[in-house]
TIFI-123997 format. One record per residue: x, y, z of N, C-alpha, C in turn. Coordinates in pm, whole numbers, plus 32768, in hexadecimal, padded with zeros to 4 digits. Layout:
BEGIN
XYZXYZXYZ;...
//
This chain:
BEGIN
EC8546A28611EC41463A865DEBEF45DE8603;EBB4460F8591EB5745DD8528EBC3456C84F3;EC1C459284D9EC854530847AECE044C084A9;ECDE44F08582ED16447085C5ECAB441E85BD;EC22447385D0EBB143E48614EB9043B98586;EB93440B84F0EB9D43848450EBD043128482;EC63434984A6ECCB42DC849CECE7428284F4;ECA24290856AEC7E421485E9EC0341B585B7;EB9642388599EB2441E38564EB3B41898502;EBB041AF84A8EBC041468415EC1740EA8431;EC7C40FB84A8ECC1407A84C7EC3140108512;EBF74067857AEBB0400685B4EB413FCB855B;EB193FEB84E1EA9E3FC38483EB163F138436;EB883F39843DEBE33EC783EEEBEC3E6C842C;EC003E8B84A4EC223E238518EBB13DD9852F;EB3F3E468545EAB83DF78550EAC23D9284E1;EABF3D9C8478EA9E3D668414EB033CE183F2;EB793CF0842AEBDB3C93841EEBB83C2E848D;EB8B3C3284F4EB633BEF8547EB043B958540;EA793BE084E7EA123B8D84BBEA333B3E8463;EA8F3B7F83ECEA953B1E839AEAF83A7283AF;EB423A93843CEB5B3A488454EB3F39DA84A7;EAB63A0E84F9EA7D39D48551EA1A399D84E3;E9D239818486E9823969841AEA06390E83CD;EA6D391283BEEAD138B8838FEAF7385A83F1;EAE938538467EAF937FC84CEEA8F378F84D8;E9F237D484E3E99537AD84D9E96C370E8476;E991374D83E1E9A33719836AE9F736908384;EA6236B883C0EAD6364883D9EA6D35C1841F;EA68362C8490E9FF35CF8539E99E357084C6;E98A359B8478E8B7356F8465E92B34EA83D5;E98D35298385E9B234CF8334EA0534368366;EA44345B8409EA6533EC843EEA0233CD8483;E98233E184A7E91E339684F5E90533298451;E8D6333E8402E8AA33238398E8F432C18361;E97332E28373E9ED324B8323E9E831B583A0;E9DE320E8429E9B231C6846BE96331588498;E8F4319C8469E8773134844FE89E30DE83E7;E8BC30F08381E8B130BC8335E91B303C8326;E98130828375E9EF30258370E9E82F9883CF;E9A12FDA845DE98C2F7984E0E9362F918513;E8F130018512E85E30098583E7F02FA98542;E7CF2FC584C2E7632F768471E77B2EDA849B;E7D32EA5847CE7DC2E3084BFE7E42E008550;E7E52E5585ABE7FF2E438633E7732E2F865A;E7122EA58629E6A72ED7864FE6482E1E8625;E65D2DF3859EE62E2D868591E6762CFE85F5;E6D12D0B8616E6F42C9B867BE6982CCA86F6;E68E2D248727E6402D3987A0E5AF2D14878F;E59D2D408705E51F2D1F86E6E4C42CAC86E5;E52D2C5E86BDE51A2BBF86BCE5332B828736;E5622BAB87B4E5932B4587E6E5402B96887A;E50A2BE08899E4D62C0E8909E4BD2B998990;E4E92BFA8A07E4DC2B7E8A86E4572BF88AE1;E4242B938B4EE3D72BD68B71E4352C138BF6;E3C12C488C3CE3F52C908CC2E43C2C528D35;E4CA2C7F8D2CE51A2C448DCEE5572BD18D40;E52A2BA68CD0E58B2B3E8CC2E5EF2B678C58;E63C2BE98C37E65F2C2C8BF6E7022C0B8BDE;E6F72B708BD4E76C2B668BB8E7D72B6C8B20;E7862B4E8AE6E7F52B5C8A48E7E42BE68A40;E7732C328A41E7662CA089F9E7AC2CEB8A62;E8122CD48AE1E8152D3B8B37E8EF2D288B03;E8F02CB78AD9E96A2C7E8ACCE9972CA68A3F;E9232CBB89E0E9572D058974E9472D978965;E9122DB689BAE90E2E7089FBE99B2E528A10;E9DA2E288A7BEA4C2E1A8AC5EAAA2E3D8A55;EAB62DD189F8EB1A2DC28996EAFB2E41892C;EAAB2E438923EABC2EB288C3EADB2F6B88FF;EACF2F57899DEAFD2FDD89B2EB7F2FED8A0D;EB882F6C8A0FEC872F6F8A33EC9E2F6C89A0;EC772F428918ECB02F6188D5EC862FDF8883;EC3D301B8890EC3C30BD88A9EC9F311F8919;ECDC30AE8964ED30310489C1ED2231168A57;EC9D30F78A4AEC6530E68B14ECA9307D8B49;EC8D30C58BE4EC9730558C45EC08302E8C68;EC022FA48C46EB812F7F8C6EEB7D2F088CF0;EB1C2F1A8D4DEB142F038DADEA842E9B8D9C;EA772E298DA2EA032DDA8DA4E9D32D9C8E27;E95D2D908E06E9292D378E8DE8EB2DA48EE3;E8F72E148EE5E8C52E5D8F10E7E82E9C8F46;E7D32E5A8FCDE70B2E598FC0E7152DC18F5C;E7762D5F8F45E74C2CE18F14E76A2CE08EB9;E74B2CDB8E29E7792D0C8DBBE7912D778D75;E7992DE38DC4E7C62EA28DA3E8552EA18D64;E8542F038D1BE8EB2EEF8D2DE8EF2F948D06;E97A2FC88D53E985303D8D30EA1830518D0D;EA3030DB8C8CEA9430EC8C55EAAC316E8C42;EB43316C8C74EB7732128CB0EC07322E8C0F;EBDF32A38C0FEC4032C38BE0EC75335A8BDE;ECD4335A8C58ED2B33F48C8EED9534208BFF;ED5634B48C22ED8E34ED8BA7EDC835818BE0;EE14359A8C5FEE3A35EB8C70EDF7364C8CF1;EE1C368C8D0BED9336F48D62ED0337308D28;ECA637358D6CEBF537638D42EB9A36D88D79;EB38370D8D47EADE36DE8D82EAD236318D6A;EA9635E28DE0EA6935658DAAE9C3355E8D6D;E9CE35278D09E94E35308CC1E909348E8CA8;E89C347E8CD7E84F33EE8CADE80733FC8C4E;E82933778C2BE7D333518B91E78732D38B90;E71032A98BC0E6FC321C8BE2E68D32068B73;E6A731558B64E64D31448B05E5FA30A78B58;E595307A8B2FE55C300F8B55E5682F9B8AFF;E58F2F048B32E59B2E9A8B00E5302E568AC4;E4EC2E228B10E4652DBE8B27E4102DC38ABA;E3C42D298A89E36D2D388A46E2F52CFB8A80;E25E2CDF8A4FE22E2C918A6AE1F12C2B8A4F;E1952BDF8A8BE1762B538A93E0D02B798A18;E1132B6B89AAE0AB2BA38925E0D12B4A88C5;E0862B0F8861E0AB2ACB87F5E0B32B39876B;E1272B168748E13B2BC686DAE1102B5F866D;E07B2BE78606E06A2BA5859BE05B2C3E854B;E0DD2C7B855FE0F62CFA84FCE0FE2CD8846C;E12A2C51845DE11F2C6583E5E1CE2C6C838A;E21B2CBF83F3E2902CC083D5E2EF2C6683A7;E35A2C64835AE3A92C08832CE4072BB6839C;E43D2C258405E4482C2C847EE4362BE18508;E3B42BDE84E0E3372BD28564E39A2B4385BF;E3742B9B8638E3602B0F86B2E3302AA086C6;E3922A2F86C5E35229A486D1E36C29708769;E3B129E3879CE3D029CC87F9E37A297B8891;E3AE292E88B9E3372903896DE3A728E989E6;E36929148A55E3CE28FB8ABEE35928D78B02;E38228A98BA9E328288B8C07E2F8291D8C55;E28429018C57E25629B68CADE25E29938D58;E2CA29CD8DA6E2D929B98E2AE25F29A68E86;E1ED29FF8E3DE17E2A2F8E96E10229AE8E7D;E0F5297E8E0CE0B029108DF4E0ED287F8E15;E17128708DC6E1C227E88DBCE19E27C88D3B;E147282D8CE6E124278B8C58E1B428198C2C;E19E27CE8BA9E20727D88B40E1A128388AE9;E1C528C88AA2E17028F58A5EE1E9295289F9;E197295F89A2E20329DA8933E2012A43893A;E2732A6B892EE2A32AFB896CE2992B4888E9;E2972BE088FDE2972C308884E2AC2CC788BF;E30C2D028856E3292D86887FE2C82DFF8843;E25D2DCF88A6E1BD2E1C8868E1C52EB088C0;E2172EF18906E2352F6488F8E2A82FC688D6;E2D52F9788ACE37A2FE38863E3DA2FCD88C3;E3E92F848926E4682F8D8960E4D72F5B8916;E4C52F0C88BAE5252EE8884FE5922F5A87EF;E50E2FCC87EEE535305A87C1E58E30AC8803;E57A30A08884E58A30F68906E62530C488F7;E6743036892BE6CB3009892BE71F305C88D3;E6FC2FF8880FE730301E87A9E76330C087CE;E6FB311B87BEE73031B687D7E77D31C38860;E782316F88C4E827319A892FE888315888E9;E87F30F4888BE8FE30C6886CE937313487E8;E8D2318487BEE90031DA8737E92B32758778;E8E6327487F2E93032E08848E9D332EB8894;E9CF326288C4EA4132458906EAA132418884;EAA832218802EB1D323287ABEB0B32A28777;EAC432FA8768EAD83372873BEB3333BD87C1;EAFE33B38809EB2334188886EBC633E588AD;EBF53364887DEC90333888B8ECAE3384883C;EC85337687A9ECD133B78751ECD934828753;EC84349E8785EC94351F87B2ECDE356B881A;ED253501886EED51351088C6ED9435CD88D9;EDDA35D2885DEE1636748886ED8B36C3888E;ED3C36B6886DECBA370E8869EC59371D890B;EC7437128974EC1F36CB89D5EC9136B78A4A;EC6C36E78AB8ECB236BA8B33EC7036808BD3;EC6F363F8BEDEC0336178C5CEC2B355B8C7A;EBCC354B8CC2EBD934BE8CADEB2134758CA1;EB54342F8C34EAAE33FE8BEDEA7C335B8C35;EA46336F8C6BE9FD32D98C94E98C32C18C51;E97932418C30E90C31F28BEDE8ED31928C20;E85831818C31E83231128C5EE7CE30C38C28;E7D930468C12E7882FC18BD5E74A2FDE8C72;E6C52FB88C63E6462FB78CE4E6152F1E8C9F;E5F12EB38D04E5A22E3F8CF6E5082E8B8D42;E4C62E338D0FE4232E288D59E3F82EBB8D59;E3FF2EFE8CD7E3912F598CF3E3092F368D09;E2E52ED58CACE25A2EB18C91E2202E998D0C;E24D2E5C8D7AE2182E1B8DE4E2442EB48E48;E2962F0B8E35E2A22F608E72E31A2F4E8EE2;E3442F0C8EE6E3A72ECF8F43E4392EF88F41;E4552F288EBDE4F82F088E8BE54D2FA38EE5;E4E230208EC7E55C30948EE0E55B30978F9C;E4D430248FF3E4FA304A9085E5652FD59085;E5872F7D9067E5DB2F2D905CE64A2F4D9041;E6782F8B8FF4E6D92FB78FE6E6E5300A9032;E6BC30729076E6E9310490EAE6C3307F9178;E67D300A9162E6A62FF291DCE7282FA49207;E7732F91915AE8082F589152E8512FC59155;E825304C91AFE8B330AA91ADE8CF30D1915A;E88330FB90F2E8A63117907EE91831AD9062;E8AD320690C1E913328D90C6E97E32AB9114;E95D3246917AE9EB322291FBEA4731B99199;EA4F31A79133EAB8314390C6EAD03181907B;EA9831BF903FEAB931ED8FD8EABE32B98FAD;EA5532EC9004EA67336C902EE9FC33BD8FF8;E9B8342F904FE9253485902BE92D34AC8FAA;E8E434A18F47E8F134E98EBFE8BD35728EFD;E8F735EB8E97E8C736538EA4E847367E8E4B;E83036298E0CE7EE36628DA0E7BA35A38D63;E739357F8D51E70634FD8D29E68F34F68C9C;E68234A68C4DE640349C8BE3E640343E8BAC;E5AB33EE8B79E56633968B60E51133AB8AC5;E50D33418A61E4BC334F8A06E46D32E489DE;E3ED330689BAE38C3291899FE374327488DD;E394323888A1E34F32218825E284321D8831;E23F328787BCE1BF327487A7E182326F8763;E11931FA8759E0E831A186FBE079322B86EC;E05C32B08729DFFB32EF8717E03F33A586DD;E0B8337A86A0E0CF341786AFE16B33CC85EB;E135341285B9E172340F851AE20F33EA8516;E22C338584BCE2C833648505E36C33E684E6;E37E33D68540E40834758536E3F434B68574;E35534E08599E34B355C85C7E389352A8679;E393359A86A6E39535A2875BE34235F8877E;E30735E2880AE2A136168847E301360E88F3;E2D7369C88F9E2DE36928989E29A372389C9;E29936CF8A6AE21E37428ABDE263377B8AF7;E21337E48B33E25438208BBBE21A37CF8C56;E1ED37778C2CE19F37528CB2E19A36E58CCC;E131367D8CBFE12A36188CC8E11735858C85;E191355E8C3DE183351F8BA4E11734918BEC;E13734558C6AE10933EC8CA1E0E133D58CFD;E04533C48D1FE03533B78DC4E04E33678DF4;E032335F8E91E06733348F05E01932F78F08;E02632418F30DFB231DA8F48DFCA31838FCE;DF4531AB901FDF6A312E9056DF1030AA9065;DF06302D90AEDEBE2FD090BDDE922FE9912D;DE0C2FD49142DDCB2FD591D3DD6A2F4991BB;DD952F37923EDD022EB4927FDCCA2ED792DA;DC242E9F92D0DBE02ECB9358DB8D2E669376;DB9F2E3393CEDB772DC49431DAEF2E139469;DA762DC9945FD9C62DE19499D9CF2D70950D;D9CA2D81956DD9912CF595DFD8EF2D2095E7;D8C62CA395F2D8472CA495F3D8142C609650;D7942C47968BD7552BB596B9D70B2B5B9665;D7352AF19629D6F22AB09625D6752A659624;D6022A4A95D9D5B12A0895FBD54029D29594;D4CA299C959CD49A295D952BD45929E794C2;D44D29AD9455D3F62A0A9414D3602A399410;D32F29E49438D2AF2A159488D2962A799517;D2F02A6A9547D3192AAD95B4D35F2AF295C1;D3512B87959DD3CA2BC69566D3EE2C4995E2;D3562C3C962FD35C2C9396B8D3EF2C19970D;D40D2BCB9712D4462B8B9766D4C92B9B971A;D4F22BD696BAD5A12C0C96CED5CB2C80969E;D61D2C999679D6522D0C9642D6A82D1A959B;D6372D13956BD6562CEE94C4D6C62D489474;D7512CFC9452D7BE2D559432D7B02D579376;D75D2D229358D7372D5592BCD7052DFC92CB;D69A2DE9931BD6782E63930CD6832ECA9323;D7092EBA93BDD7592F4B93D7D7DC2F429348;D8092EC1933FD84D2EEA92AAD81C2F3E925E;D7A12F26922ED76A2F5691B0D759300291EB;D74330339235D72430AA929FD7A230D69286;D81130B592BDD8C430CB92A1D8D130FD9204;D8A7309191B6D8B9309F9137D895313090FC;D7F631419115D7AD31BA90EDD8023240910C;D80C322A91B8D83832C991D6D8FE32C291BD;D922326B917AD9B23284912FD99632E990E8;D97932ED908DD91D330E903BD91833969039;D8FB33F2909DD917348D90D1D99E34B090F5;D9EF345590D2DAAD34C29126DAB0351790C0;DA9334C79045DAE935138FB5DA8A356C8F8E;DA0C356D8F82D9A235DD8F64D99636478FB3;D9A4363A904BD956366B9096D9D936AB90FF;DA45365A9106DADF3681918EDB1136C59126;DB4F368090AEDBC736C6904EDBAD37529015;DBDF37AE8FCEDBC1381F8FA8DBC937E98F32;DB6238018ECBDB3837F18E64DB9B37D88E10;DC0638318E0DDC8A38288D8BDCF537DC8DC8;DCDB37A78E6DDD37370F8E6EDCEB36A88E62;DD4B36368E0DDD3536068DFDDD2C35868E3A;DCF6351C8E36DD0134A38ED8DC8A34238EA5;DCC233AD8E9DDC9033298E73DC5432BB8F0B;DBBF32CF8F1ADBEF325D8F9DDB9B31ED8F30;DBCD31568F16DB7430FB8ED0DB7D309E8F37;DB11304A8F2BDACC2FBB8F7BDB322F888F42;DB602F248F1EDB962E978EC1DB692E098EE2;DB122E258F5FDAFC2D818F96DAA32D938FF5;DA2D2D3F9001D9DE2D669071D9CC2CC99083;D9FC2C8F911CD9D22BDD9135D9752BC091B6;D9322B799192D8EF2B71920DD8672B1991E5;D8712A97926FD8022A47926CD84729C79231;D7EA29419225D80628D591F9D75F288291E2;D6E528DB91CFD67328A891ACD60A28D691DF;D59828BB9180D518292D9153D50C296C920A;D4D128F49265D4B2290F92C0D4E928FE9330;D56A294F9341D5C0295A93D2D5F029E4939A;D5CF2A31942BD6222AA6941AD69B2A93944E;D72D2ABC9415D77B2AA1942AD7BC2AEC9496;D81D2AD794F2D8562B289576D8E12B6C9525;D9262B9F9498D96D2BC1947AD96A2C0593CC;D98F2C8193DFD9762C789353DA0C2CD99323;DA682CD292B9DAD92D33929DDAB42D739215;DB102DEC91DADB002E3D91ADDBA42E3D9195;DBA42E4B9109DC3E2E7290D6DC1C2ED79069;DC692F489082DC692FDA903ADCEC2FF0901B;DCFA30668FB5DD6030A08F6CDD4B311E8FAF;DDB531728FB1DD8B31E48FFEDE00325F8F89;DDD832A98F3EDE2A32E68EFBDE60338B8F20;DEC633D58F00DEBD344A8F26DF2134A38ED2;DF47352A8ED8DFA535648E81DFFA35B38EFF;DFC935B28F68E02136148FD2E01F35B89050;E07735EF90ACE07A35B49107DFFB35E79176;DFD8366D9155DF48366C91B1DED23633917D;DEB8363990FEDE4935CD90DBDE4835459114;DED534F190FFDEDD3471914BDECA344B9215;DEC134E49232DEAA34DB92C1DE02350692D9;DDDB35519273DD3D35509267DCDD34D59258;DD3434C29212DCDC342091BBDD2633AF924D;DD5333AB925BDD99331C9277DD5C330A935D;DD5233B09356DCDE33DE9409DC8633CD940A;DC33341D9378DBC033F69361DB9B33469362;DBBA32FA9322DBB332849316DBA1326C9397;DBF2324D93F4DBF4321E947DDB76326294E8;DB7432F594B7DB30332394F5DA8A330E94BE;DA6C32E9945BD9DD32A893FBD9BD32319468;DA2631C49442DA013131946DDA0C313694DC;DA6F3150952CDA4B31679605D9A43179961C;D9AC320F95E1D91332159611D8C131E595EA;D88931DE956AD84731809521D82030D99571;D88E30C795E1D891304195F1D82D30A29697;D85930D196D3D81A31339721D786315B972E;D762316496C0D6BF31909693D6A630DF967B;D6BE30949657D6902FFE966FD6772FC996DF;D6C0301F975BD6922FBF97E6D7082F7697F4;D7922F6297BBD80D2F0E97D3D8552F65982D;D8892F0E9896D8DD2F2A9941D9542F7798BE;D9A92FC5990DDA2D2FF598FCDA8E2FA798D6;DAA02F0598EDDAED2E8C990EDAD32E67987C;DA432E839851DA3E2E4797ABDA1D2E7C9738;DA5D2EEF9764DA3D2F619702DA872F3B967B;DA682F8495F9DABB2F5295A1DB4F2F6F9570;DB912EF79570DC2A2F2E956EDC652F6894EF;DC8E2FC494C8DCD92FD39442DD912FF79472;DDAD2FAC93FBDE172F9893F4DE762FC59389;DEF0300F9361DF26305492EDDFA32FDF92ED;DFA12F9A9290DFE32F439246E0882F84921B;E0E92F3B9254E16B2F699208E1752F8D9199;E1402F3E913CE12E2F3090DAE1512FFA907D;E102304890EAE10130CF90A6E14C310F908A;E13131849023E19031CE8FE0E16E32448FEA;E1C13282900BE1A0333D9010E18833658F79;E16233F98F37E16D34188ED3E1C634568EBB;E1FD34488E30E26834758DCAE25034E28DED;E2B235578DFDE2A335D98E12E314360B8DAC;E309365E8D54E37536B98D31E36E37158D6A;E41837168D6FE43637B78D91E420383F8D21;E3C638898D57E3C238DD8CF4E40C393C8CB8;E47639698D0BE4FA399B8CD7E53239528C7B;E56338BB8C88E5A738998C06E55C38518BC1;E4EE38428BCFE49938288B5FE4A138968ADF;E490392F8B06E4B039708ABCE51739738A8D;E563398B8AC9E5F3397A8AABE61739218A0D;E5C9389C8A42E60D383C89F0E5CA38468952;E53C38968989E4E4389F890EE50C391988B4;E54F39758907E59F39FB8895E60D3991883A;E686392588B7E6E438E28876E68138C787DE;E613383C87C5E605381D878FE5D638538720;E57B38BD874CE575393186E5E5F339378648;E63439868699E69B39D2866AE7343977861C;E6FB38E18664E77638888624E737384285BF;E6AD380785B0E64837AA8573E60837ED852C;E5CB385C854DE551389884D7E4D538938547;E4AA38FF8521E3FB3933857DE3B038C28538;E392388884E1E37A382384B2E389378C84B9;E3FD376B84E6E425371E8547E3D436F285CB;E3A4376685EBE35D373C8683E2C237458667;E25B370D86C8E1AF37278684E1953733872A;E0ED3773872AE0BF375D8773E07236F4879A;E04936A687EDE0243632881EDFA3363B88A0;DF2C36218898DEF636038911DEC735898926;DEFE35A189D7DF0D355E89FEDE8F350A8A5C;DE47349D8A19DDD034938A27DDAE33DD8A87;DE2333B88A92DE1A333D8B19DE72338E8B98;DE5333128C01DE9A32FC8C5CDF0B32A48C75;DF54327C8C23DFBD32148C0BE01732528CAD;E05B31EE8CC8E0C931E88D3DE10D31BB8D2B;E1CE320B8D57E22931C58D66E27C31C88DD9;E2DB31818DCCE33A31698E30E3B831D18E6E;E3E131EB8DDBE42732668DDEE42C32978E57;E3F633048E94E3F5335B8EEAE41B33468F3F;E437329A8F85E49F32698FD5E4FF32AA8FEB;E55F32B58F83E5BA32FC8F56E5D933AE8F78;E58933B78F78E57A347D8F5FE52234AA8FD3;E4CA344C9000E46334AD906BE4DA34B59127;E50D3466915BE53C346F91CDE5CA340E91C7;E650348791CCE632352791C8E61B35589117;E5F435E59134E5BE360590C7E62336149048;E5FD35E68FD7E67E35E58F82E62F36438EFE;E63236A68EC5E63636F58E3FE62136928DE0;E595366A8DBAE5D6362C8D54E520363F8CF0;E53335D38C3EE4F3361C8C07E4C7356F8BBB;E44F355D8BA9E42B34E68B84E40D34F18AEE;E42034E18A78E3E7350789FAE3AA348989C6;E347349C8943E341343088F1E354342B8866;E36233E48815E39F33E38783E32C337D875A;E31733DA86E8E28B3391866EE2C733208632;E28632B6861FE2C2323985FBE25332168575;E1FA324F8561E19A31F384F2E17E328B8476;E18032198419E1B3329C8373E12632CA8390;E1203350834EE0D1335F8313E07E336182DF;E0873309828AE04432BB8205E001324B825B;E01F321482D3DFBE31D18309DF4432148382;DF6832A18374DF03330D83C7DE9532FC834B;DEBA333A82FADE473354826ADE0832FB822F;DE433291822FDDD53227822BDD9731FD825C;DDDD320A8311DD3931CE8368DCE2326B8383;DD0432CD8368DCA033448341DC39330E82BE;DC6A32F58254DBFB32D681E9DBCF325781EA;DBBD322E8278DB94319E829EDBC731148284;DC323137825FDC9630D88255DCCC308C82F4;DD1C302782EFDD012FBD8399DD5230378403;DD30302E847DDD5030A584BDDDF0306384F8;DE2330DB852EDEB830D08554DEAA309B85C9;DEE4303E85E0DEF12FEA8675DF35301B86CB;DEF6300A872ADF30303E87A2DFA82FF487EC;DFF13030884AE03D2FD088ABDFF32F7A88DC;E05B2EE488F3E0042E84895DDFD32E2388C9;DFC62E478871DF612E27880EDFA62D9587CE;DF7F2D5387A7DFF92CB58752DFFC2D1786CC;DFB92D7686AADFE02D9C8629E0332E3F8642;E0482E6386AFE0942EEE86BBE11D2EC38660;E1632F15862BE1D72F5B85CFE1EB2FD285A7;E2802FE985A0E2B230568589E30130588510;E31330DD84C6E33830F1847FE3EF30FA84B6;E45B309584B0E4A230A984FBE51A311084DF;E53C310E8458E581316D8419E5943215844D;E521325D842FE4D9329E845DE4F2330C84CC;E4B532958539E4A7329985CFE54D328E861C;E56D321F85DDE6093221861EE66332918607;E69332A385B4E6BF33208578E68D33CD859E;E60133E685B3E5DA342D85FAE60434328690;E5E033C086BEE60733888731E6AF33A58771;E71E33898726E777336D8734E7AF342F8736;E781346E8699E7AF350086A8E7443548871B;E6EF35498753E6A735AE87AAE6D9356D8827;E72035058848E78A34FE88C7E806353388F5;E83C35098861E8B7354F8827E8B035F4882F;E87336138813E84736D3881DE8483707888E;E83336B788F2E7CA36AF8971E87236AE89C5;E891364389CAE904364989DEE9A0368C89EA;E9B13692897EEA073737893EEA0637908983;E94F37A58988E943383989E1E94B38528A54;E93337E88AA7E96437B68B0DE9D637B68B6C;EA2E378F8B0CEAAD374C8B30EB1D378C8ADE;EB00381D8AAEEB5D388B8A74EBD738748AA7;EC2438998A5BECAF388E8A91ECC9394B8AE5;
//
């Protein structure tokens, strides 16, 4: 018995070993064609996007050279889709359908990176009418580049992978608009439920190559609220003769103020901010109206029903303890405008984080905290019905520019910023293999 189980154990120690060494020879291949890649067409793609950024909803060249560059990768691409969306399928047999979406849009920023590159770009901003310069001051330029370095790796892998892969160009993240737009163009009644969905952000705050990802909540949920004060009216000397809506504002304002200290449980987390307080038109008239525009932030969906009751339930009464009828109580209102929060699934979050492990290097990935409230759109997509899916981000800025603004050298800019940049090399390439990995595993044959 000693000498069958040697001789199982020593076939199975070869096999093991033949396997790794060939899965580590595969690897090698993957990471040496991401790499000829770049070099050959992504590097330059990434700078056409770079230069030429459109803002939100007007996503036309950059949605038309998505287009072209992923039928000639082999998709069927489908445009026009939520306005300028465009999405691209490519069936590869039986398994799963898997999404890969990336965001278009830049914004209305004058880029003074500095770059050889840089945006001179101006279009008209829909929301104003003037004419202002656009700039791809949060990496969606990146985001693109890496679906177009995914989509040709993944047609050239084709024997490796079975499923069918959809990709999608998204317009108007920035404004938040682009992914209900698109699911309200039928997106999954056209084209069909992914089983499995995933999103990546380039960050100006996390070392470039590395990937970071959570088990929880990479992005909260935001929404817009307004709240309308009716007041009475009357002179400023006379202030018994109305019902002064500065000062139940300011009253509103204060007891906001307690959801997040005082409702939330200490280790959730939850943003309510003022952004605007209006009211009056001179020293001495109290005014009969006063509004209130807030941000309302969250990481779960019961925090956003805490915060968002509370609110209503503050200002009602509040208007209540003033002496105002029922008829003029204060109105709040939740703005379309909102976004649920990014949720990963925590199953393949792990999942994807053993993948990356084990294909990239433990080194490869960092830890990251996560210290704003940023919001996206995404979750359109994945929250109803519920879709598996895993949001990551990829470090975009060297190194060498962490350590210098450590020894007080100029600090690393943030998104949004006219001076944000990425290290694009880097980031894309990272970008392009931790999809690619992601994928594979996925979509096994």
């Amino acid at each position: 018995m000693k000498l069958k189980f040697s001789h199982w154990a020593k076939a199975a120690t070869l096999a093991t070993c033949a396997s790794l060494s060939y899965s580590v020879f595969a690897d090698d291949k993957i990471n040496a064609a991401i790499a000829k890649d770049y070099n050959k067409h992504l590097d330059g793609l990434f700078e056409y996007f770079h230069k030429n950024p459109e803002l939100s909803l007007q996503e036309h060249k950059t949605a038309k050279r998505l287009a072209k560059e992923l039928k000639a990768a082999g998709f069927k691409v489908t445009q026009g889709v939520g306005g300028t969306g465009l999405v691209a399928i490519m069936k590869n047999g039986d398994g799963p359908m898997v999404m890969m979406r990336a965001d278009m849009d830049g914004l209305p920023v004058e880029e003074k990176s500095g770059l050889d590159y840089a945006s001179k770009a101006t279009q008209k901003d829909l929301i104003t009418g003037n004419v202002v310069p656009v700039m791809h001051a949060c990496g969606h330029d990146m985001h693109i580049t890496s679906l177009v370095g995914t989509a040709r790796q993944m047609a050239a892998m084709k024997d490796q992978w079975s499923g069918t892969l959809m990709l999608i160009g998204q317009p108007a993240e920035e404004r938040v608009l682009g992914a209900k737009a698109m699911m309200e163009d039928n997106l999954w009644e056209r084209f069909g439920t992914p089983d499995y969905a995933m999103a990546l952000h380039v960050s100006s705050n996390i070392e470039a190559g590395k990937i970071f990802v959570t088990e929880d909540s990479p992005f909260a949920g935001a929404d817009t609220v307004d709240i309308t004060i009716h007041g009475v009216g009357a002179h400023g000397a006379y202030p018994h003769a109305g019902k002064d809506p500065i000062v139940l504002g300011s009253q509103i304002v204060l007891a906001l103020q307690t959801l997040v200290s005082r409702e939330l449980p200490p280790r959730d987390p939850g943003v309510v901010t003022i952004g605007s307080f209006h009211s009056g038109t001179k020293h001495n008239i109290i005014s009969d109206k006063a509004t209130l525009q807030l941000t309302v932030r969250n990481t779960s969906f019961e925090t956003r029903e805490t915060l968002l009751s509370g609110i209503k339930r503050i200002a009602e009464n509040l208007g209540r303890a003033a002496g105002l009828p029922d008829d003029k109580l204060p109105e709040v209102v939740v703005s379309e405008e909102s976004v649920p929060p990014t949720i990963n699934d925590t199953k393949l979050a792990r999942r994807l984080h053993t993948v990356w492990t084990n294909k990239m290097g433990a080194d490869a990935l960092t830890e990251h905290p996560i210290k704003g409230m940023g919001a996206e759109d995404y979750p359109f997509f994945t929250t109803e019905p519920y879709i598996p899916s895993v949001y990551f981000q990829v470090g975009g800025t060297p190194k060498a520019d962490f350590e210098r603004a450590k020894a007080g050298g100029p600090p690393v800019p943030s998104h949004h910023s006219p001076l944000f940049k990425i290290e694009p090399e880097s980031s894309v390439k990272a970008g392009v293999a931790a999809t690619v990995y992601a994928l594979l595993d996925l979509m096994k044959k």
